[in-house]
N, C-alpha and C positions, 0 to 999 in steps of 0.2 A: 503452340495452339493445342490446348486439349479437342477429346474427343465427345464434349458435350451438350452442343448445339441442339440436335432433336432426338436426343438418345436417352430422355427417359425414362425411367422405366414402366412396362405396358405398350412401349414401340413396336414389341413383337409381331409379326405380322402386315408392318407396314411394308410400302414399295419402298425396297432399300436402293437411294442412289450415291453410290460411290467414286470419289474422285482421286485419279493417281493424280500425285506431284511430283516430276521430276527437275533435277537440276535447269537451273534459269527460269524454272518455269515465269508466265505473264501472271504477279498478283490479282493485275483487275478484272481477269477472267473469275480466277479462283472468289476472288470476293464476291462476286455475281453468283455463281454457284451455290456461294456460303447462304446470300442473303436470300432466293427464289427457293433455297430448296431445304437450309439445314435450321434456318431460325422456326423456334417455337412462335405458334399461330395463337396467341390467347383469341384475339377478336375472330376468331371462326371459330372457336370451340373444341377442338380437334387436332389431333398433327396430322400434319400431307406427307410423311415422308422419313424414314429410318436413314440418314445422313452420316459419311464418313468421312473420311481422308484418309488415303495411305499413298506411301511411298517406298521405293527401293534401299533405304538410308535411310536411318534412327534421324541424322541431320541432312536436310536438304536446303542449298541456298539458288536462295530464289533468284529472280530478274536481275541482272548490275550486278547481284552482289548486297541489295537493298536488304534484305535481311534474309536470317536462317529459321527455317520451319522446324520444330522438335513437338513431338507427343502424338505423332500420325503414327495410324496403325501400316504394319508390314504390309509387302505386296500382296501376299495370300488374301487380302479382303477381298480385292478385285475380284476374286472369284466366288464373293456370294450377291454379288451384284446384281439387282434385277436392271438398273439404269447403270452404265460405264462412262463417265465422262473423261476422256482422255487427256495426256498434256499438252500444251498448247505454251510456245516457246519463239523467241524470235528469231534463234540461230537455226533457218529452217536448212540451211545445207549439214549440219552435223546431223546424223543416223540417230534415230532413234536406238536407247536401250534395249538390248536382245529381248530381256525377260520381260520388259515393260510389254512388248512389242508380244511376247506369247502372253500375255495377259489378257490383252484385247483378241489376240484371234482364239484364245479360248472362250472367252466369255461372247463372244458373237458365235461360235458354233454353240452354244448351249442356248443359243437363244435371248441373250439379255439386249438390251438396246444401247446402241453407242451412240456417244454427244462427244462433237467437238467444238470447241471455241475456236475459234480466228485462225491462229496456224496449226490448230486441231486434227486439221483434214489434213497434214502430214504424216501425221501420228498413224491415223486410221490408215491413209492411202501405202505406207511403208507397210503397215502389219500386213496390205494385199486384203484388207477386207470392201473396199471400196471400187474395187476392179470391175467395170459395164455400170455404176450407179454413178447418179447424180449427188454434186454436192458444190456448196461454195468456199470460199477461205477470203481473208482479207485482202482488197483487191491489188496491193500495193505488190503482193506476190502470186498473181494469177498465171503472168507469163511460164517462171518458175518452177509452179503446178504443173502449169500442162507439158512443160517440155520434161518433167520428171515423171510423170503419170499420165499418158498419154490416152491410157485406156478408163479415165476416170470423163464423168461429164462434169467437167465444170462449169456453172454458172456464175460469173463473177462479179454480176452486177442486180445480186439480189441481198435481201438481208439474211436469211435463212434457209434453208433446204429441208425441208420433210419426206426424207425418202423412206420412209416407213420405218425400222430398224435402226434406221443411223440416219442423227441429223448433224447438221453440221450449220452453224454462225460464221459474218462476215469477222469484220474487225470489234474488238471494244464494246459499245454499245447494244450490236446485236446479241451479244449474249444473253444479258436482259430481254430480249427480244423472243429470242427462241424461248431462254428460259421459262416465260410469262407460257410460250406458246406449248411448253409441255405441262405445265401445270394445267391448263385449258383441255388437254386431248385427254388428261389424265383426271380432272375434278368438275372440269366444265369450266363455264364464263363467269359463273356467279363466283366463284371462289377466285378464280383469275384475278376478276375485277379486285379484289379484296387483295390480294396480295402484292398489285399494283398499284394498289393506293397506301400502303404500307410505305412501297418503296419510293411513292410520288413520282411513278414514273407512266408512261402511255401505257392503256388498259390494252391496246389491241393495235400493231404495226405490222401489217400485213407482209406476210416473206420475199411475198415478189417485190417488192418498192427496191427501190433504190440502192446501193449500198453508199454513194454519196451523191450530192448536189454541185452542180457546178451551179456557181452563184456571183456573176460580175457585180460590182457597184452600180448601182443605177446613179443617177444623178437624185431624186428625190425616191427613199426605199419605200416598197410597194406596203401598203394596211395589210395586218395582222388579220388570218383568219380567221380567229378567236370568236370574233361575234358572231360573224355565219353559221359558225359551225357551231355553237353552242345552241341559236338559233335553229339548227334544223333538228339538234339533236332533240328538243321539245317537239317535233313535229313529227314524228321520222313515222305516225298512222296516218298523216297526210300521205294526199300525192303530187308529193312534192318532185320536181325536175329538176334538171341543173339550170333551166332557166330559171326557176324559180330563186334558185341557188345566186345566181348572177344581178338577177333584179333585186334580192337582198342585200348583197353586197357593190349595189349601185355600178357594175362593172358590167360589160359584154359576156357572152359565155366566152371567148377566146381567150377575154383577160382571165376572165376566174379558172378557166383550164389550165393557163400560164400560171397564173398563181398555186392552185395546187402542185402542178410538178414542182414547182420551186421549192413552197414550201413544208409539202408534207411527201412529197415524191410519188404521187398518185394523181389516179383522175376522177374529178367529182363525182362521175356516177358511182365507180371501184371505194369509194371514201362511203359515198350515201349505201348502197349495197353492201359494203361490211358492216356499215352502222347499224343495219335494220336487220341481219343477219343474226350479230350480236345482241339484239333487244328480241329474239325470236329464244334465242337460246337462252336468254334471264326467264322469260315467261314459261318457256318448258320447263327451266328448271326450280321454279315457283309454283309449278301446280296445275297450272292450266293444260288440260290434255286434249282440249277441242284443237284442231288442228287448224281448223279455219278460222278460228277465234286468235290464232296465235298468228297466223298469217297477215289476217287484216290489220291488228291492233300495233303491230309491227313494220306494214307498210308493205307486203309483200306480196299483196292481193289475193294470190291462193294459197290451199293447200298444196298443188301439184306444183306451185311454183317454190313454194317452202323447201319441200321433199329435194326439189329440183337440186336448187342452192346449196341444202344440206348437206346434199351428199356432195358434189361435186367440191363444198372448203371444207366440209368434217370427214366424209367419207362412208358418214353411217346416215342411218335414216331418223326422219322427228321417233320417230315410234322407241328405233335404236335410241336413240339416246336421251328419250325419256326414263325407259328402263334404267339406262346408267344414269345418268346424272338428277333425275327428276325429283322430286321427293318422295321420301319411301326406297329413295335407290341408291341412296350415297352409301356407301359402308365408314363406318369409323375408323 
C-alpha cells in the first residue's frame, strides 16, 4: 500500500491523521480509517485531511496472517501527527511494542489527539495515557479491560467515547462510527453527512447507543422503522412527539419505544432530539445566523433551548460554531 490516498500535493497545512500499523493488526479497522479519513473528497470540493500510515517494520503482517502491509512510512511520522490513531489487534494479552508505546505517549504530551479502534484502548491504556479517563473497547473483552486497567473508566456498553483528547470505538463498526463522529467535531454535519453518504453508511449513530442488541426471534418480526422515521425526518419543524411518532406507526408508545431499543438502540425522543439537532447544525452551517429562525425551523422551539442542546452534544455554542463551521468559516 502506497502512501497516496490524500497526499496531494497543496495538502500542506492540512489536519494530518496518522495511523501506526502493527504486527496482526485488525485490517477492518484500518480500512475504516483508510476510507473516513485518507480518500480524496472530489464531491465536497476540498480535502479534509493530510493521511498516512506508518509502522515499526518496512513489512508488517497483518491479522491471521491475511496479508503483508509494505510502502508505510517509518514510526517517526507518528510524531508529526495532529490526529494518532493507534493499533488495534486481537491478541489483546501480548504487550504492546516499546517504541510504538513511546510514540503515543509522546504524541499525547505534545498535545495531538489519540483514536482508538476496538482493541485500541489497550494500546492507549498500556502507554498509561488513559489512566482516571473514560473510554470503551469492544465488549467481548471488557472484563479483561477492567481487570488490567483498573484505573481506566470503562464504558462497555456504548459505541464510542469522546473524552476530548482520546477517543476510543467499540468493536468493528463503531469505527465508522466514531470515525464519521470526528469528521463532525472537526468539519461539522454538513460535510459529515457527505462523507457518509460516500460510504452509504448512517449519517449520525449517537455514542451512547448500544454497542450490541440483544435480539430473540419473535414469532412474527416486528415492521421496519424506515417509514416512521423518514416520515418524521420531513417533519422534524413540526411538533412532533413520540406519540405522534407511535400513531404513525400504528403502535402504542411502549411498542414504538421497544422497537426503537431493538432496533436502532435508542429512544424515540434521544432519535427525534438528534435528529432536529442535526438539521439545526445543516442550517448554521448554510447560512442562517438568526438563531431563533434556526431553532424553530428545526423543531427546537428556542433559541435558549438550541444553545441548550449545543452545548450540552457539541460542547460549543450556535454562535461557536457558526464561526467554525458556518459559511465564510470553513478553511480549505
Amino acid at each position: 500500500m502506497t502512501q497516496e490516498s490524500s497526499q496531494a500535493s497543496g495538502t500542506s497545512g492540512l489536519h494530518r491523521v496518522v495511523v501506526i500499523v502493527d504486527e496482526n493488526s485488525n485490517p477492518f479497522e484500518l480500512g475504516c480509517a483508510t476510507e473516513v479519513f485518507g480518500l480524496r473528497r472530489p464531491e465536497i470540493g476540498r480535502e479534509l485531511y493530510d493521511f498516512r500510515l506508518c509502522s515499526p517494520e518496512p513489512q508488517t503482517l497483518m491479522r491471521d496472517g491475511f496479508f503483508t502491509l509494505t510502502g508505510a512510512a517509518g514510526l517517526e511520522a507518528a510524531d508529526t501527527a495532529d490526529t494518532l490513531i493507534v493499533p488495534n489487534r486481537p491478541d489483546v494479552e501480548v504487550p504492546r511494542r516499546p517504541d510504538v508505546l513511546d510514540a503515543v505517549r509522546r504524541a499525547h504530551a505534545r498535545g495531538a489527539r489519540l483514536v482508538g479502534f476496538c482493541s485500541g484502548a489497550f494500546t492507549l491504556a498500556e502507554a498509561g495515557v488513559l489512566d482516571g479517563r473514560r473510554a470503551t473497547a469492544h465488549w467481548q473483552w471488557a472484563d479483561a479491560f477492567r481487570a488490567r486497567f483498573p484505573s481506566v473508566h470503562l464504558e462497555a456498553d456504548v459505541l464510542f467515547v469522546d473524552d476530548g483528547d482520546i477517543l476510543t470505538a467499540a468493536g468493528s463498526a463503531a469505527a465508522l462510527d466514531l470515525g464519521l463522529h470526528v469528521v463532525r467535531r472537526d468539519h461539522g454535519a454538513e460535510i459529515a453527512n457527505s462523507v457518509s453518504r460516500r460510504l452509504v453508511f448512517a449519517a449520525h449513530r449517537d455514542g451512547g447507543q448500544r454497542q450490541f442488541v440483544e435480539r430473540p426471534m419473535p414469532d412474527l418480526p416486528d415492521e421496519s422503522l424506515a417509514p416512521v422515521l423518514a416520515w418524521a425526518q420531513e417533519r422534524l419543524d413540526s411538533p412532533l412527539t413520540v406519540r405522534d411518532l407511535a400513531v404513525r406507526a400504528s403502535v402504542s408508545p411502549a411498542t414504538l419505544h421497544r422497537r426503537f431499543r431493538t432496533q436502532l438502540g435508542t429512544t424515540p425522543l434521544a432519535w427525534l432530539t438528534g435528529e432536529r439537532l442535526s438539521l439545526a447544525c445543516r442550517l448554521i452551517e448554510r447560512g442562517e445566523s438568526r438563531f431563533e429562525v434556526v431553532a424553530r425551523r428545526s423543531g427546537l422551539g428556542t433559541a435558549a433551548n438550541l444553545r441548550a442542546l449545543m452545548r450540552r452534544e457539541t460542547g460549543i455554542t450556535p454562535s461557536a460554531y457558526k464561526r467554525r463551521f458556518g459559511q465564510g468559516g470553513l478553511t480549505a
